[in-house]
Backbone bond lengths (Angstrom), bond angles and torsions (degrees), N, CA, C in turn:
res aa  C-N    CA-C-N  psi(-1)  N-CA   C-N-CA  omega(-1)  CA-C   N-CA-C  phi
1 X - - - 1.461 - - 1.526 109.05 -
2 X 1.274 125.02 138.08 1.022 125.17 172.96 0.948 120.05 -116.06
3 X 1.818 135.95 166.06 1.296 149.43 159.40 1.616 108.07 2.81
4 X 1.786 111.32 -88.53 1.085 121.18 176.79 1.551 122.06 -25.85
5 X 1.412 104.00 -56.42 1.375 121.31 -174.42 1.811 104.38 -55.39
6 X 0.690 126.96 -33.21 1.563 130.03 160.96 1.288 134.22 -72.83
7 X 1.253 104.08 7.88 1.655 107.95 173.76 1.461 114.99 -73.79
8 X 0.774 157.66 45.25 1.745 166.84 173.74 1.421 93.21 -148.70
9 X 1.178 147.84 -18.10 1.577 136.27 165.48 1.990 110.56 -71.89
10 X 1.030 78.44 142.23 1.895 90.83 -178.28 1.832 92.48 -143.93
11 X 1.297 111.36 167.71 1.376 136.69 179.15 1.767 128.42 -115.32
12 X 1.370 88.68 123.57 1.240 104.74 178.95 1.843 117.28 -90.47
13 X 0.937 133.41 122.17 1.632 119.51 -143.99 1.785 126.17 42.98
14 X 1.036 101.82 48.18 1.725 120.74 -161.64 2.100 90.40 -37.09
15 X 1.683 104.28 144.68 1.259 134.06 -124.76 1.222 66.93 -157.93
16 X 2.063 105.48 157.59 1.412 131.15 160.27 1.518 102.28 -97.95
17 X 1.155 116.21 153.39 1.409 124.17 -161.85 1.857 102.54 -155.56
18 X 1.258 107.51 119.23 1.378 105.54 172.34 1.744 109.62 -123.96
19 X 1.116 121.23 -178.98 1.516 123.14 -163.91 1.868 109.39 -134.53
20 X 1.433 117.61 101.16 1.625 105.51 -174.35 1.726 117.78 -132.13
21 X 1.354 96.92 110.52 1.776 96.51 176.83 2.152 91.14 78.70
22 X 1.403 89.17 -126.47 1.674 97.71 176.91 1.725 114.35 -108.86
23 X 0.984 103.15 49.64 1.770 120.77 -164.15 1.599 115.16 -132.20
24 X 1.447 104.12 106.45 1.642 100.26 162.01 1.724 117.15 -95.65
25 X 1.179 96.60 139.74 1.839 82.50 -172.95 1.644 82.64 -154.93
26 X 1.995 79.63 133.32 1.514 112.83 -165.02 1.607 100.37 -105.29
27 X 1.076 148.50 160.26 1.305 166.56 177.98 1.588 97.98 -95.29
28 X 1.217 126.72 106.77 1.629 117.22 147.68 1.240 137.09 -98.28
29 X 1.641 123.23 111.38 1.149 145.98 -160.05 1.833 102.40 -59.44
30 X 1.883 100.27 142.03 1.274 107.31 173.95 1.443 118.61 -32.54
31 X 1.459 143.77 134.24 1.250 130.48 141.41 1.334 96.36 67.24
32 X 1.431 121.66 47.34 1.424 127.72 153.44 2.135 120.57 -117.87
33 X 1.443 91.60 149.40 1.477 85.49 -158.53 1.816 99.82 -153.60
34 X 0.990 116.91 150.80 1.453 110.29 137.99 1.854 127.81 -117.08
35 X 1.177 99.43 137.96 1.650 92.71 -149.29 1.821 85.71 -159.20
36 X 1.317 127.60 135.53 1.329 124.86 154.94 1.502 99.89 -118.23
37 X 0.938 130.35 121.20 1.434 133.16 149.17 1.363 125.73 -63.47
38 X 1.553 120.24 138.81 1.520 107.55 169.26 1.470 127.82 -92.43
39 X 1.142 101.94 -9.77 1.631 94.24 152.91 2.375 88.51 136.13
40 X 1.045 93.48 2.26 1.315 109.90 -161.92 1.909 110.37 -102.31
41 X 1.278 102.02 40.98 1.531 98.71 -161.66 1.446 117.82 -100.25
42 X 0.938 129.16 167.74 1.761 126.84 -150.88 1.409 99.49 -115.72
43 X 1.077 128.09 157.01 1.492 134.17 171.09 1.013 121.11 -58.01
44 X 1.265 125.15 -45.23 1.466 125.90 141.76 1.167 147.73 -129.18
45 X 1.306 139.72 168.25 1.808 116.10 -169.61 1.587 108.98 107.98
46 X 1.624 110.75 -22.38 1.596 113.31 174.44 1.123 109.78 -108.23
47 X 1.410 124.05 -177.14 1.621 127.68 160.42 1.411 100.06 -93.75
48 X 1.281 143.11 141.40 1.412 142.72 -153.56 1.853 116.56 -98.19
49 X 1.504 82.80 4.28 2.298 82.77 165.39 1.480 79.31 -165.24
50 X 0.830 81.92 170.69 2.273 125.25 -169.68 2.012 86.42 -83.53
51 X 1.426 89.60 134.49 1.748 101.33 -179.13 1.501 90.51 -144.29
52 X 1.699 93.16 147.80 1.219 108.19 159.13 1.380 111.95 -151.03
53 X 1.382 120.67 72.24 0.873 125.69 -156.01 1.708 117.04 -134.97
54 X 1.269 110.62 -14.61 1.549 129.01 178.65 1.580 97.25 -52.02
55 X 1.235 108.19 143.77 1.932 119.45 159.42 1.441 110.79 -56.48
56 X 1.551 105.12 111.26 1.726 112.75 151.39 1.409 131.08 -107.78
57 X 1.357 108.33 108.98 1.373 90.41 -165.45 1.633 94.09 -103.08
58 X 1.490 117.45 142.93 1.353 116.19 -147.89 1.808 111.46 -156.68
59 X 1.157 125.69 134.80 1.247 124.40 143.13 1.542 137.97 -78.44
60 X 1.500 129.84 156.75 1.259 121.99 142.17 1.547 131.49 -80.10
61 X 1.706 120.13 139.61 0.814 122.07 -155.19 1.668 99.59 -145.81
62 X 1.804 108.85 107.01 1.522 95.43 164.61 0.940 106.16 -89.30
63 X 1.721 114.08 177.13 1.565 120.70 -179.94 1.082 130.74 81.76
64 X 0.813 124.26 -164.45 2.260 138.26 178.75 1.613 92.75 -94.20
65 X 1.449 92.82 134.56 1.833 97.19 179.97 1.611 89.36 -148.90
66 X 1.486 122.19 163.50 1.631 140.48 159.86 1.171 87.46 -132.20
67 X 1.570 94.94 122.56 1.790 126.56 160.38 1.368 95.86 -106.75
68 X 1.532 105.72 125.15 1.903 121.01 163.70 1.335 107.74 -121.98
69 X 1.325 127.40 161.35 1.213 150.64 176.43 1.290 126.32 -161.10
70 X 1.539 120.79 156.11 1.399 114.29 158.36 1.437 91.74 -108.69
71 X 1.310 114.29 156.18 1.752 115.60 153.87 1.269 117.83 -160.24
72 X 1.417 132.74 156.80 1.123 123.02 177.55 1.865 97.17 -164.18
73 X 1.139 110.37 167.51 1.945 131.04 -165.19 1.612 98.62 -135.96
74 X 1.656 101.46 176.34 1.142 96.80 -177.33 2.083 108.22 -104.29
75 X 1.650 98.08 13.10 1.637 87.85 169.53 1.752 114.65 73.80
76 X 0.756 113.54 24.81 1.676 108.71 163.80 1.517 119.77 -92.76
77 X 0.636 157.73 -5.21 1.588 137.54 -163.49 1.865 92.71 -148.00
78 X 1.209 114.72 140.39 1.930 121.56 168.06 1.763 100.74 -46.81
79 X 1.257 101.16 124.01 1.247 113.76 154.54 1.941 110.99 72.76
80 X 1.935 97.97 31.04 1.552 108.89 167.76 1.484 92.29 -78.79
81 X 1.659 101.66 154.90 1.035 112.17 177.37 1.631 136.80 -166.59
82 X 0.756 116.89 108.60 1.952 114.37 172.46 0.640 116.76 -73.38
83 X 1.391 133.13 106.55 1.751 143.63 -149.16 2.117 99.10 -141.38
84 X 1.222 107.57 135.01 1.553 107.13 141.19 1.631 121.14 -108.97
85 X 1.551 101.25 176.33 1.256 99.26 -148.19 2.086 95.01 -139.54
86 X 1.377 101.18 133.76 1.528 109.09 145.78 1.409 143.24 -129.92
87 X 1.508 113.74 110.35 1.746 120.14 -172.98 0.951 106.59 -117.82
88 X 1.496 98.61 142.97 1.343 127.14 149.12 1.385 113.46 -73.19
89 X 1.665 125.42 -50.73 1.137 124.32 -160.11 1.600 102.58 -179.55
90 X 1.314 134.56 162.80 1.364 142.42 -169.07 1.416 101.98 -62.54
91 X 1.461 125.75 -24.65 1.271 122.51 154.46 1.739 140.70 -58.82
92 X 0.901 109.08 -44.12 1.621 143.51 -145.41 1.889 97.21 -136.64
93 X 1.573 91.34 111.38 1.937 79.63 -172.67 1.913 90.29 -178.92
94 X 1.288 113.04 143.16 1.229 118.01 153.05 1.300 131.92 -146.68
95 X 1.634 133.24 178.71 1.443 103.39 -138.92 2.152 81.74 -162.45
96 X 1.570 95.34 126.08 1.431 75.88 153.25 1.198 121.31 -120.39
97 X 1.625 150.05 155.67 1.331 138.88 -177.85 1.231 114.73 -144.03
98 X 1.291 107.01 128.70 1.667 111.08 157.69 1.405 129.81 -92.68
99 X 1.102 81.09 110.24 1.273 107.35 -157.66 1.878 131.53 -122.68
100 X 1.548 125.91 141.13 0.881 140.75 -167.39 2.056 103.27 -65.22
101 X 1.024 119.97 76.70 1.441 115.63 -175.09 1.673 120.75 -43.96
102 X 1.587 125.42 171.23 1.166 121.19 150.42 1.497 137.99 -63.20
103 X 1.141 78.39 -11.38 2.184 107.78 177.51 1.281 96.16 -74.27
104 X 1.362 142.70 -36.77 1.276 150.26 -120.81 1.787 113.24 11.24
105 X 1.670 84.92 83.78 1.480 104.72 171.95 1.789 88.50 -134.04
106 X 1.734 94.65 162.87 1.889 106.24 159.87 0.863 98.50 -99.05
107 X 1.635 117.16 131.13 1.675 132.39 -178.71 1.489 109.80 -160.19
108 X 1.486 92.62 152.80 1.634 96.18 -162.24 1.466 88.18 -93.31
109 X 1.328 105.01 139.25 1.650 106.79 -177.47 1.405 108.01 -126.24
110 X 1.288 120.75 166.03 1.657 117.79 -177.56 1.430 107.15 -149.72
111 X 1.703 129.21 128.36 1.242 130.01 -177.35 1.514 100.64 -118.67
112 X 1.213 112.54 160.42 1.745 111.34 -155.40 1.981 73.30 -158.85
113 X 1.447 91.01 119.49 1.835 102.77 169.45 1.508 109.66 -136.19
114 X 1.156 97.35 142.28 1.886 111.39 -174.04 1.946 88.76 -148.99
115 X 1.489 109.19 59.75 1.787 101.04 165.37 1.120 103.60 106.61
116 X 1.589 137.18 -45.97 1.427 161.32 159.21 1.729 111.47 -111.75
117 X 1.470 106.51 149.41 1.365 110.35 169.94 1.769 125.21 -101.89
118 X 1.224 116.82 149.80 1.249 113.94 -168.20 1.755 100.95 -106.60
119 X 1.300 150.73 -173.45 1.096 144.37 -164.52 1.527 112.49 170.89
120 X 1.524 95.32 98.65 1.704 117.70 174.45 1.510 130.27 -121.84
121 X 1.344 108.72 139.55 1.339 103.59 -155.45 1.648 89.16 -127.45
122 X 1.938 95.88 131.84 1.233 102.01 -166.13 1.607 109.82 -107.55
123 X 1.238 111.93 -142.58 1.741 96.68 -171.03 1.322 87.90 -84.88
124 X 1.479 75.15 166.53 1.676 102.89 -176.55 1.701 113.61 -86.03
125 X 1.413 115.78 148.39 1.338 112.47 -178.07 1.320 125.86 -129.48
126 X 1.595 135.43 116.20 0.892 141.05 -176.17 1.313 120.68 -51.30
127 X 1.308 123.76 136.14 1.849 128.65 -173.17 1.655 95.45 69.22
128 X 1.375 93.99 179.91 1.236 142.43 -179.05 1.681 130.98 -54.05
129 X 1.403 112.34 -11.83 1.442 112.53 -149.02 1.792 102.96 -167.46
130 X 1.000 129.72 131.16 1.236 123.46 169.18 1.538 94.50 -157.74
131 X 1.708 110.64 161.71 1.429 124.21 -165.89 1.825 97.87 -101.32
132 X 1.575 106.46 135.20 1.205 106.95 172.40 1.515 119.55 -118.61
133 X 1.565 113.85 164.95 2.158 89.57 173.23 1.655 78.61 -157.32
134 X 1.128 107.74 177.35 1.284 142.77 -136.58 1.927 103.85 -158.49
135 X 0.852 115.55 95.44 1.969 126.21 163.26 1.478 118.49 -107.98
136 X 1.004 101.15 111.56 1.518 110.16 138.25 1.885 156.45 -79.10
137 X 0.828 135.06 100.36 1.258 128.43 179.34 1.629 117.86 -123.11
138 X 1.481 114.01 107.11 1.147 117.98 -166.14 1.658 112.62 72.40
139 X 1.700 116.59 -135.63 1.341 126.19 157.99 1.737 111.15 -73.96
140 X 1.192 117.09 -5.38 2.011 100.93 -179.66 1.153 82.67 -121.78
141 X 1.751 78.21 136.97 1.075 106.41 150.57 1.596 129.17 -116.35
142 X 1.706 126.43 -154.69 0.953 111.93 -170.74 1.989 99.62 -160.41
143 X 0.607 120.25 154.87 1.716 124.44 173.73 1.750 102.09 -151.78
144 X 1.543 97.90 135.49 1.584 116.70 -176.64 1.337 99.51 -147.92
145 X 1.133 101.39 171.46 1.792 133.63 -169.99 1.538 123.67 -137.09
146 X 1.562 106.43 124.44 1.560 122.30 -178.30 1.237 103.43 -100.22
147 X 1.219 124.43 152.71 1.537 144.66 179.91 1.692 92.26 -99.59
148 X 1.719 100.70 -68.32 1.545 97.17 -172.97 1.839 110.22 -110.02
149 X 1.245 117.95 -1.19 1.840 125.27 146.69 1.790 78.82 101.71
150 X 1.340 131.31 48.90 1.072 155.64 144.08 1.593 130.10 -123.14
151 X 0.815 136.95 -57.34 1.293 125.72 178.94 1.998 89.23 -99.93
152 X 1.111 117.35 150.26 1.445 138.51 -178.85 1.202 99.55 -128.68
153 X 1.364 123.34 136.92 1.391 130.54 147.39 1.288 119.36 -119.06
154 X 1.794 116.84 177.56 1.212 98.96 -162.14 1.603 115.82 -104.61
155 X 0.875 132.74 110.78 1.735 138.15 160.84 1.385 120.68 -35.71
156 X 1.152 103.53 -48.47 1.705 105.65 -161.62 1.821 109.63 -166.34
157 X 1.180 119.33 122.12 1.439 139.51 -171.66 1.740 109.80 -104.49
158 X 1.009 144.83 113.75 1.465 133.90 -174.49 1.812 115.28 -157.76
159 X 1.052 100.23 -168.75 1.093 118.80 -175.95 1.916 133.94 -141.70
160 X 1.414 126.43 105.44 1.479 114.73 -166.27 1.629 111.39 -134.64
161 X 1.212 107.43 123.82 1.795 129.39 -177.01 1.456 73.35 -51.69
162 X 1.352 122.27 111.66 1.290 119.13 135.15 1.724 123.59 -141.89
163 X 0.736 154.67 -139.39 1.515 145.57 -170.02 1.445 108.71 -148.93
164 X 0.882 141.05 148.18 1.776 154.41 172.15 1.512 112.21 24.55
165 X 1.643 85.13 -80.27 1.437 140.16 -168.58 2.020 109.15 -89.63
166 X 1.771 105.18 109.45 1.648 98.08 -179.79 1.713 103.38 -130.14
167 X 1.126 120.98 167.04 1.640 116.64 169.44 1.474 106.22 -110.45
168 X 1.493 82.56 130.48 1.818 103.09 -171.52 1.321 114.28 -117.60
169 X 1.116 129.52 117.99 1.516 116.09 167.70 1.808 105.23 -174.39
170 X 1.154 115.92 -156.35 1.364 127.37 -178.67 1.326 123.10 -88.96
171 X 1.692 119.80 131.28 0.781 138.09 -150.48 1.980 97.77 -112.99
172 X 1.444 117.89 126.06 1.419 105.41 153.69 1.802 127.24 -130.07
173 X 1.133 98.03 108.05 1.719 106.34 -172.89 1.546 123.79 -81.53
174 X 0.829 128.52 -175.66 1.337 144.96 175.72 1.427 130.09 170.15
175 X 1.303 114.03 56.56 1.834 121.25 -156.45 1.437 127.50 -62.20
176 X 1.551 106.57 -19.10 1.331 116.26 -155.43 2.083 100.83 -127.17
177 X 1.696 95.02 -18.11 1.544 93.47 -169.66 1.256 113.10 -122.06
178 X 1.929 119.19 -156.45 1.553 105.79 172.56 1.588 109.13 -86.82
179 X 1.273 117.09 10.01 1.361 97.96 -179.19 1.500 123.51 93.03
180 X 1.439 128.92 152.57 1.625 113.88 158.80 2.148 92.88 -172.43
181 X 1.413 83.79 -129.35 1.304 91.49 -172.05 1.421 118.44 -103.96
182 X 1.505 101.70 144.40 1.661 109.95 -164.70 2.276 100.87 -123.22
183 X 1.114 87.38 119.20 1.969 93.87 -174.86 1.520 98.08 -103.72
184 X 1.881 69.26 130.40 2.136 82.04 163.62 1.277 105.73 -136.35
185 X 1.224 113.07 142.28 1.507 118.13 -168.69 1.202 97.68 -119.35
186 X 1.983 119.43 159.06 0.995 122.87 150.71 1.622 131.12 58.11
187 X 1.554 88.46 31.53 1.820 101.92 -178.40 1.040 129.62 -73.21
188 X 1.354 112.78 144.63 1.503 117.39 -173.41 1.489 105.24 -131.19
189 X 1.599 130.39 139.14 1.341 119.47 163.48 1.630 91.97 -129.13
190 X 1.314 116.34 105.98 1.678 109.00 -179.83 1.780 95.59 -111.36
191 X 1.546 120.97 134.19 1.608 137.30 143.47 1.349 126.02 -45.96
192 X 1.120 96.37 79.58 1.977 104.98 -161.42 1.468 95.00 -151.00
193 X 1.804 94.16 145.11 1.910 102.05 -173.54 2.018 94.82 -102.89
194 X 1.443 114.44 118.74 1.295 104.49 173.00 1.640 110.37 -55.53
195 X 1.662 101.37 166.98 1.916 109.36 157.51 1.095 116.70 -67.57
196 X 1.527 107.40 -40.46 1.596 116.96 -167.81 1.296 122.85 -143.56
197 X 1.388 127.65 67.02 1.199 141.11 -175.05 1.852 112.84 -10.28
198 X 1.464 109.99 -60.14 1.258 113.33 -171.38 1.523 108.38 -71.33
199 X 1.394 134.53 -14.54 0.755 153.44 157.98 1.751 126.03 -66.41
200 X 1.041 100.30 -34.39 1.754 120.87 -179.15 1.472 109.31 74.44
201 X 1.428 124.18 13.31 1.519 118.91 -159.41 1.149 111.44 -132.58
């Protein structure tokens, strides 16, 4: 994908963004996140208020769409991350990320918010980099994970009140640190209804 090909993307907490070879790579700002808390947070182990403040750089998208990616960071700080993203609205939003855990493991993680956020941590992944995608069909959706961006499995199966029309795109976090650079390779956002949602195919 190139430059051009991104002209219908705009920013939500607008982010530095540069373009290399087949690589978009977003900058994630200190102590940026998306995260709602329910009001129930621990002394430690959380980020200590609800943020929504991380760089999205994003399209609108009616219909059934598959978002794929590869991406990967260099992993310093709890809870860095190369994440994509689907909203409706600062309410209503979900997110998958690979991401640097509190375990300090790499694991593909997935947050699913309707008012409050929910927070699941999926297998863990060896190295640096793993491929993520994003399906829609109807209201479910679905987010899975490639080892080698051929076989997908599934991460996370759900469901979100949202309307037609959602903004989809890439997410770059950094909740706990100063932040840096987040790589996505080899993107694809194609308008296509999967066979099998949980499946991605």
């Amino acid at each position: 994908m190139t430059k051009t090909d991104l002209e219908t993307y705009q920013w939500m907490n607008e982010g530095n963004i540069r373009f290399e070879d087949d690589s978009i790579i977003l900058e994630a700002t200190a102590n940026s996140d998306f995260f709602c808390n329910n009001g129930a947070v621990a002394e430690e182990g959380l980020t200590p208020e609800s943020l929504t403040n991380a760089p999205f750089f994003y399209t609108e998208v009616s219909g059934d769409f598959v978002l794929r990616v590869k991406v990967s960071h260099d992993f310093r700080d709890t809870y860095d991350s190369s994440s994509i993203m689907i909203m409706q609205d600062l309410s209503v939003w979900a997110k998958a990320c690979f991401e640097l855990t509190d375990f300090d493991t790499h694991a593909v993680v997935s947050v699913v918010t309707n008012q409050t956020s929910d927070d699941a941590n999926g297998c863990n992944i060896e190295g640096n980099e793993v491929w993520l995608q994003a399906a829609r069909s109807g209201n479910a959706f679905a987010f899975h994970y490639s080892t080698d961006g051929v076989r997908f499995d599934m991460m996370r199966f759900f469901n979100l009140p949202v309307g037609d029309t959602v903004k989809v795109g890439l997410l770059a976090q950094a909740p706990t640190g100063d932040g840096g650079d987040r790589i996505y390779k080899h993107f694809s956002l194609e308008q296509r209804t999967v066979k099998n949602i949980r499946a991605g195919e």
